[in-house]
C-alpha positions, 0 to 999 in steps of 0.5 A: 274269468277271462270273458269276465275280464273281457280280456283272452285267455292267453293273457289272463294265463300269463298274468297268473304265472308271472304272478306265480313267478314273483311269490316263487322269487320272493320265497326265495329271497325269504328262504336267504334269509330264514337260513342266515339268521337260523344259523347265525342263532345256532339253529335255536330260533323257530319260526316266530323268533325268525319273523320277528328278526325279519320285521327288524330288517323291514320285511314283510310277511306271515310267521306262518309264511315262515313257518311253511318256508322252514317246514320245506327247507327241513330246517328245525330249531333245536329244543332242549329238555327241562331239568327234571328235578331227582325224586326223594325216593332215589336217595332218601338219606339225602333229603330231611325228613318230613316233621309236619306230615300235613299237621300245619296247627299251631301249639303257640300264639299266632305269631302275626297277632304276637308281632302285631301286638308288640308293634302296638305297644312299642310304637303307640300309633296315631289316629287314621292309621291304615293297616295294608295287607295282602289277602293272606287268612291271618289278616281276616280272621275276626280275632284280629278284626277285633284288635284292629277295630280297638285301637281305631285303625282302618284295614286296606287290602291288596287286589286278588294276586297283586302283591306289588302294592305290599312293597311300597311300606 
């Protein structure tokens, strides 16, 4: 590498580790301050939260340069378990028991057709009414296609997972 840079080797050996003494400092002065706001948060915060700490202070590095830093220094966030949630075997008096046991048929009138038809009837709606929906299957069925398509209204529907829209009415 030397003759390629047409300079000795002394020379190439000593810019190499003044080189390595920079990165040694800087290490340093990032490992100040990976332990101040490791502490300062409770050993709560890993490696990302720290390097988005230090891009607030305007310092420049890696969060894996970070990461490899905490590895070396031992320094561990603390991760704390989830709740888990009792089983309704523990204590079956404490839960209600279970009346559908999967049978979700229903004995009466579908009650968004009931709700619908009463709408209907008590407000008496005007021409270019648009019925907006979410994808739900009681708004899809043929039966109330049909009773949309009686009384002229036009039927809208939300995008897949978008319920947002349904808050607007």
């Amino acid at each position: 590498m030397a003759k390629v840079l047409n300079i000795t080797r002394d020379s190439y050996y000593k810019w190499i580790k003044r080189k390595q003494i920079k990165r040694k400092q800087e290490n340093e002065f990032l490992l100040s301050r990976i332990r101040y706001i490791f502490n300062l948060h409770k050993k709560r915060y890993g490696s990302s939260r720290i390097y988005a700490e230090l891009l607030k202070e305007n310092t420049v590095c890696s969060r894996r340069r970070v990461a490899k830093l905490m590895k070396s220094a031992n320094l561990v966030s603390i991760r704390y378990k989830r709740h888990k949630y009792p089983k309704n075997s523990d204590k079956p008096d404490k839960y209600p028991p279970n009346l559908l046991n999967q049978n979700f048929t229903l004995k009466t009138e579908n009650t968004v057709m009931k709700a619908f038809n009463e709408a209907i009837t008590k407000r008496k709606p005007k021409e270019n009414l648009i019925f907006h929906s979410d994808r739900g299957i009681q708004y899809h069925t043929e039966t109330f296609r049909n009773i949309l398509k009686a009384f002229n209204i036009t039927q809208s529907t939300s995008g897949k997972g978008n319920c947002y829209d349904n808050a607007v009415a």
